[in-house]
N, C-alpha and C positions, 0 to 999 in steps of 0.2 A: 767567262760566262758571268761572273759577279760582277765584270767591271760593266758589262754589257746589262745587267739587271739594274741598276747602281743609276746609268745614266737612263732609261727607260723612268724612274723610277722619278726623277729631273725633271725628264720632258713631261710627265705626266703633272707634277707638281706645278710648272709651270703654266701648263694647259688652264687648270682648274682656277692658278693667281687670275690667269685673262680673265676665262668667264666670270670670274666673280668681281673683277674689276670693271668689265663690260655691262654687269646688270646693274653694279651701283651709277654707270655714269647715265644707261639708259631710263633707271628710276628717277636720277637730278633732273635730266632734260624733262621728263615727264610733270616734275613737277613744274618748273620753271615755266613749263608751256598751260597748264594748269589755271597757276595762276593770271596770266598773260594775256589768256584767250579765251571767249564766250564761246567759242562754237563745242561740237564734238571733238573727238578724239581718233582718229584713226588708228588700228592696228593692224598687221599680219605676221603672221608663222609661217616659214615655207621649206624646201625643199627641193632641191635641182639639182644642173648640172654644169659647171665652166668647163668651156673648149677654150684651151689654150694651145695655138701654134707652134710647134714646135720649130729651134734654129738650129737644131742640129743635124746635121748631113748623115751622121753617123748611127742613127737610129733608125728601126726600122718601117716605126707609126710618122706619119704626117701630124698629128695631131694628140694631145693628149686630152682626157675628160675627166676632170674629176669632182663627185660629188661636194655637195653644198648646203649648207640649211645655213637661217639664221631667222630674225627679229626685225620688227624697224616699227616708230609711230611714225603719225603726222598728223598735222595740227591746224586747220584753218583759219586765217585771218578774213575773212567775207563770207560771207551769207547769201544764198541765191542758188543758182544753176551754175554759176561761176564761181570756180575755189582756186585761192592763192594762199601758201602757207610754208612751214617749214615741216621739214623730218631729220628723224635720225634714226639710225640703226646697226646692226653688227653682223658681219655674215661669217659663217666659219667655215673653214673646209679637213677635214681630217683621211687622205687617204693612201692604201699602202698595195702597190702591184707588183709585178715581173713584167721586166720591161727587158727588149734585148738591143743591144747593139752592136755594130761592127768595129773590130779591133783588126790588126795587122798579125797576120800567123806564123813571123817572122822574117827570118833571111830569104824563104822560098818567095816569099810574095802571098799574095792572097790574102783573104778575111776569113773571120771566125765568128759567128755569133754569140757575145759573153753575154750571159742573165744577169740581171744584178736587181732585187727587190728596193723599191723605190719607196720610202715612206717619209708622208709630208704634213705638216697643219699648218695651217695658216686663217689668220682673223685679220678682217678689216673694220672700223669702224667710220662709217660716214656720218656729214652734218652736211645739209643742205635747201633746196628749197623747190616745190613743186608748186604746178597750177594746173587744173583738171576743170571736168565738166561732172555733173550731177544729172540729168535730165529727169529721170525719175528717181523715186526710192528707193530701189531696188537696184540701180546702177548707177556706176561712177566710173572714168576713167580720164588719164591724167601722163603728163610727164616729169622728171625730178632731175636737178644738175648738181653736184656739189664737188667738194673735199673729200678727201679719202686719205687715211694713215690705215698701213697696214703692214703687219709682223706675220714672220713665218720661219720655218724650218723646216729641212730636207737633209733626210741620212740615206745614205746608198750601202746595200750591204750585196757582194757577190754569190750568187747562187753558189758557187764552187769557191769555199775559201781557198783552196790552194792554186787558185787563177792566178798567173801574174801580170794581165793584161788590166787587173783593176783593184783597188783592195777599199774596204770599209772610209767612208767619208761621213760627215755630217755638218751643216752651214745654219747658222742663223742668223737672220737678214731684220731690217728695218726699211720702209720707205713709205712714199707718200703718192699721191693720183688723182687722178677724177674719174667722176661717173656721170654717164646719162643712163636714165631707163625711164623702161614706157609700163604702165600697167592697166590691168580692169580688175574691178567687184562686182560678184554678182551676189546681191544680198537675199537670202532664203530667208530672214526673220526679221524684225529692228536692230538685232545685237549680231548674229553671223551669218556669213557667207563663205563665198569662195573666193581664190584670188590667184590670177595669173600673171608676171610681169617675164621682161627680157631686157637688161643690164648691160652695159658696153662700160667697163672697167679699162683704165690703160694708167698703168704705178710705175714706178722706178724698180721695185723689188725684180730681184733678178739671183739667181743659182748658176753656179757653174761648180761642174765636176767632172767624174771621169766619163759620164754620158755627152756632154755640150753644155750650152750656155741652154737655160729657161729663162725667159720673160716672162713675168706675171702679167699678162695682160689678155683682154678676148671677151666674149661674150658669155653669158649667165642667162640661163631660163629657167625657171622654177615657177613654181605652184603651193599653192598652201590654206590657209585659213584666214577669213577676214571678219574683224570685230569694231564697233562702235560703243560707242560709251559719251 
């Protein structure tokens, strides 16, 4: 139990170096684009959900969901109805379920459904570059392609420690991707609105345990807040 408090205590640690690493690089981009560019400022905060497909045979879901929030600006270089420009941004996902899958129930034959709680986080940071329309002030909508590096981890712990079809795992991964997504703003003031987009992510980052192989990859929709400046 303390060894189990001990490394919680790690991942937690770790958690907090990203975010705080993530907002110093998101304040640098900010400036850099700042200085750079006359026009406005684009921001959002959001909120969703990634479906990610599952490859495992041995599970009982098709598909897994798990929540999402994060950050991003962006910055236009032209003026008009027509925008071209850069962003960047960080999305994280922090989530922890019961998940079941099938194991073999021995010499007899047959399967067993073993529980095993799944907890995972993961952050990605993108740079890239969009081009959108403005038509009026009050709306704007657009598309965005870029780079993507993205870190995560996944510990499995068995519902039933004294299972011997699976026992306590945990992985920490590195890799890299790209993204498209599409969004809209509907702006309620000069400075906030709303904001709705959907994201097609596809990384190298990949888990494998005693559930199957995870691919990070899939689609993203979220919603959130949107601000100028």
């Amino acid at each position: 139990m303390v060894q189990l408090n001990c490394m919680q205590h790690f991942r937690l640690k770790n958690i907090v170096i990203l975010i705080v690493c993530t907002g110093i690089l998101l304040l640098s981009a900010g400036t850099v684009l700042s200085d750079e560019a006359s026009q406005k400022t684009y921001g959002h905060a959001f909120l969703g959900k990634m479906i990610i497909p599952e490859t495992a045979s041995e599970l009982e879901d098709d598909t897994q969901e798990i929540t999402i929030f994060g950050a991003e600006a962006q910055r236009p270089y032209t003026s008009g109805i027509f925008e071209a420009g850069i962003e960047a941004g960080a999305i994280y996902s922090w989530d922890s379920t019961l998940r079941y899958f099938k194991a073999s129930s021995g010499e007899g034959g047959g399967t067993v459904a073993i529980g095993v709680t799944v907890d995972s986080f993961m952050m990605d940071y993108f740079f890239g570059g969009y081009v959108g329309l403005q038509p009026f002030e009050w709306l704007r909508f657009g598309v965005g392609a870029g780079p993507l590096i993205i870190w995560g981890m996944r510990t499995i712990e068995p519902e039933d420690p004294a299972a011997d079809e699976t026992t306590a795992d945990s992985e920490v991964e590195f890799g890299g991707g790209l993204y498209a997504r599409a969004y809209i703003d509907i702006y309620l003031s000069k400075i906030f609105g709303v904001y709705a987009g959907a994201r097609r992510a596809e990384t190298t980052l990949s888990f494998e345990d005693a559930t199957g192989t995870l691919d990070i990859e899939g689609w993203q929709y979220y919603f959130g807040l949107s601000f100028r400046l």
